[in-house]
FIMI-824296 format. One record per residue (C-alpha): x, y, z; residue number from 1. Coordinates in steps of 0.1 Angstrom, whole numbers, padded with zeros to 4 digits. Each point is the difference from the previous one (the first is absolute). Example, Ala and Ser with C-alpha at 12.3 -4.5 7.8 and 13.67 -1.06 7.14 Angstrom:
       X       Y       Z   pos
    0123   -0045    0078     1
    0014    0034   -0007     2
// end
This chain:
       X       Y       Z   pos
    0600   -0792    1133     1
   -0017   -0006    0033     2
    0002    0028    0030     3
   -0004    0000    0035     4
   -0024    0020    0016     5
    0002   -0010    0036     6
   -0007    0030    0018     7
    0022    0011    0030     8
    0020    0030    0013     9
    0026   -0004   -0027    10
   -0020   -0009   -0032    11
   -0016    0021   -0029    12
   -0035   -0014   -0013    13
    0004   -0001   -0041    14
   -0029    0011   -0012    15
    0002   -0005   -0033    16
    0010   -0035    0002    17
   -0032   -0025   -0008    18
   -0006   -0035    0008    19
   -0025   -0025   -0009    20
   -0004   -0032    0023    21
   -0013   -0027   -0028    22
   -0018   -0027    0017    23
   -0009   -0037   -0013    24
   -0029   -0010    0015    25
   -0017   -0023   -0022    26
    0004   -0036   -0014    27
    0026    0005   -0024    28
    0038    0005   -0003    29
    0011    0022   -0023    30
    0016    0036   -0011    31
   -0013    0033    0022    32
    0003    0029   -0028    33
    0005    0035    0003    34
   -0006    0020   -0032    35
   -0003    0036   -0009    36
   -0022    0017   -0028    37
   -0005    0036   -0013    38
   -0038    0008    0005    39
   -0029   -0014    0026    40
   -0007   -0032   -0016    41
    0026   -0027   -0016    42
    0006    0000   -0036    43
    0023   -0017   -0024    44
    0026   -0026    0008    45
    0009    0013    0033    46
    0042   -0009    0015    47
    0000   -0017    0034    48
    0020    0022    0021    49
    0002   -0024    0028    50
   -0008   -0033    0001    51
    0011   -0030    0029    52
   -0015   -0035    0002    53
   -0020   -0003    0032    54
   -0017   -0032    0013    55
   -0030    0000    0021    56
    0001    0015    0033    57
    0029    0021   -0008    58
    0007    0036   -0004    59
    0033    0023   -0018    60
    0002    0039    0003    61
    0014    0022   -0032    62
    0010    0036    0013    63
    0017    0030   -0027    64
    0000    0038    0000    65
   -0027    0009   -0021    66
    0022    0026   -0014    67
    0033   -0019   -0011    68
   -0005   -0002   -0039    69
    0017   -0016   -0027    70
    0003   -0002   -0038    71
   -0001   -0038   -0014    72
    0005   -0020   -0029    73
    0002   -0038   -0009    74
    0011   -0018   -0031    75
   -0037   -0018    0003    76
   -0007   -0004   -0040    77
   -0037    0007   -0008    78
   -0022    0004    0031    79
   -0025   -0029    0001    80
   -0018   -0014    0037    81
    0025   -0022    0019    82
    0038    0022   -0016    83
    0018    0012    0034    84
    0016    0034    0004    85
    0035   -0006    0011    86
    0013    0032    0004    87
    0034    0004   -0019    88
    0001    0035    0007    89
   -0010    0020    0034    90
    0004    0038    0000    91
   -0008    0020    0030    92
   -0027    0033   -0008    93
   -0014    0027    0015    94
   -0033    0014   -0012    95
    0016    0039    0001    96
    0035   -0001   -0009    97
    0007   -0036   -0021    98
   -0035   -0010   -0013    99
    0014   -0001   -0038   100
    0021   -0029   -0015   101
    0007   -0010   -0031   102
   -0001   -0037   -0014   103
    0022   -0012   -0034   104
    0014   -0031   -0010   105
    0035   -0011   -0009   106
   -0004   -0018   -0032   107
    0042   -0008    0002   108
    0000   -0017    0030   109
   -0041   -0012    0001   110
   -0010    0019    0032   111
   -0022    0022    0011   112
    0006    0031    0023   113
   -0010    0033    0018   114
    0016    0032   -0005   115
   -0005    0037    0004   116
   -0017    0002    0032   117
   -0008    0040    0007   118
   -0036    0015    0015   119
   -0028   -0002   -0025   120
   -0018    0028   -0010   121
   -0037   -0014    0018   122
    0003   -0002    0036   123
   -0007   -0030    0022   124
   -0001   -0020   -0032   125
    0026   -0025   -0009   126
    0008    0001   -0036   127
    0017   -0028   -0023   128
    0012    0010   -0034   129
    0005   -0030   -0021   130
    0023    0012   -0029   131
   -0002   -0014   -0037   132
    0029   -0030    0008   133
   -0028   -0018    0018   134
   -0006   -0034   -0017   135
   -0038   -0009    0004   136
   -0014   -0026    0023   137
    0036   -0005    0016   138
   -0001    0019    0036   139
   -0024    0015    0025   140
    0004    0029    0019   141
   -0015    0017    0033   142
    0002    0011    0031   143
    0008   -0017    0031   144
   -0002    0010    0040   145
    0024   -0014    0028   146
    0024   -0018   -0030   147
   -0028   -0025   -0015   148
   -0023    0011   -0029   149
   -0036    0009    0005   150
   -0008    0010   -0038   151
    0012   -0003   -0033   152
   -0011   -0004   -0040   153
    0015   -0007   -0027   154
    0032    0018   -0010   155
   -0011    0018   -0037   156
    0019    0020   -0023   157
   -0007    0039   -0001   158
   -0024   -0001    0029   159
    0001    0021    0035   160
   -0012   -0024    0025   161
   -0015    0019    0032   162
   -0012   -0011    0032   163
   -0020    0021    0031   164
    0013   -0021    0032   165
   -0027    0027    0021   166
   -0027   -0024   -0024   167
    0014   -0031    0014   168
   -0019   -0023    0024   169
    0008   -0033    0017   170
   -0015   -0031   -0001   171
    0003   -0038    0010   172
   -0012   -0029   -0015   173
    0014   -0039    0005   174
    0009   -0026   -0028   175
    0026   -0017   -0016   176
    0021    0030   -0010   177
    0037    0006    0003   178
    0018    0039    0011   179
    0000    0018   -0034   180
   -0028   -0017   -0019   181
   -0023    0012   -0021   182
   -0031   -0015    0006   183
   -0037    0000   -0005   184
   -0027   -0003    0016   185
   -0011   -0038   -0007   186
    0034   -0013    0020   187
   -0011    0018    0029   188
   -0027    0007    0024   189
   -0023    0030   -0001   190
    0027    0026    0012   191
   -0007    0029    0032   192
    0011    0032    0002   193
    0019    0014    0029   194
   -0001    0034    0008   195
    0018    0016    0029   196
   -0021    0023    0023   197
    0011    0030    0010   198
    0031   -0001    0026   199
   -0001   -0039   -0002   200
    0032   -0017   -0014   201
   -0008   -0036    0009   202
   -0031   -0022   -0017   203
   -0006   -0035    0006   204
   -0019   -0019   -0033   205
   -0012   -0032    0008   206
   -0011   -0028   -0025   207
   -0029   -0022    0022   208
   -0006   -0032   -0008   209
   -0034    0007   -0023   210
    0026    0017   -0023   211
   -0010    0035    0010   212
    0023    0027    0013   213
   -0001    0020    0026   214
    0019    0033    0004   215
    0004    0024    0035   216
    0024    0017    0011   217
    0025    0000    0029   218
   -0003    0026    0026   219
    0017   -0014    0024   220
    0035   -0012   -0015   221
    0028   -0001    0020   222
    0027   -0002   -0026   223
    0002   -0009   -0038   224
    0018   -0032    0001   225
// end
């Protein structure tokens, strides 16, 4: 969801909205990807968030409320490099009040579901029971922000699943990689992190034509397009 923040007499600055300007300065087309992980350095297979195929000498923005969370899960079968998250489920959560939700399987009718949402007993933790109908190596299950899924594993039997978004931390990184992939490192370039400064909303990441990013932020920003 993209907001205006054009500034006059009649219009409240968002705050807590974000953008990231993703720019393709180098030789190569190819996919611009946002991604999310929980900790200061990437680990695992990590879910492409964003992604948009840019050409040289072209630029896309990606804007969300850092706040808007969701529970996920996909029908992905085992979780392997190159499997895509396609959300069949999205369900909206608050860290304080609906941070809790259950995850079962319909053996009858072959689907997976969430149920029993309520506020979990650890605060600012989002919590996933998967109950003992699971099958194994069927599903994945996660969170999401702004309706598209930043992180998920795989969906197990008997296991509480738990994620700390206040770990999470943003990074780009350019390849060919489509929304909701899991991916690794070797289809991708040596990925940036992005972190926001203190009252700035807006950061511009820039791939230059050697390959290397550059990251600064946007002072100046008339709007968030």
């Amino acid at each position: 969801m993209l907001v205006s923040l054009a500034i006059d007499s009649h219009t409240e600055v968002l705050m807590a909205q974000l953008q990231l300007i993703l720019v393709n300065d180098s030789l190569n087309a190819g996919n611009i990807v946002v991604y999310q992980q929980f900790g200061s350095e990437p680990s695992g297979n990590p879910l492409a968030w964003f992604s948009k195929y840019v050409y040289p000498n072209t630029q896309v923005s990606f804007s969300w409320d850092p706040t808007d969370y969701d529970f996920v899960w996909a029908g992905t079968g085992k979780i392997t490099s190159g499997v895509v998250f396609d959300a069949s489920q999205v369900v909206p959560a608050k860290l304080t009040t609906s941070n809790q939700i259950t995850l079962s399987y319909d053996s009858l009718n072959h689907v997976f579901f969430f149920n029993h949402q309520t506020a979990g007993q650890q605060a600012n933790v989002f919590t996933i029971v998967e109950d003992s109908s699971l099958p194994m190596n069927a599903a994945a299950a996660g969170i999401g922000m702004a309706g598209r899924a930043t992180f998920a594993v795989q969906a197990t039997p008997n296991i509480n699943v738990q994620f700390s978004p206040t770990n999470a931390t943003y990074w780009v990184t350019f390849g060919t990689i489509q929304q909701g992939e899991f991916f690794t490192a070797a289809t991708s370039l040596a990925p940036v992190q992005v972190q926001f400064p203190v009252n700035v909303n807006s950061m511009t990441v820039t791939l230059n034509a050697d390959n290397t990013w550059t990251v600064k932020p946007n002072i100046l920003m008339a709007s968030l397009d």
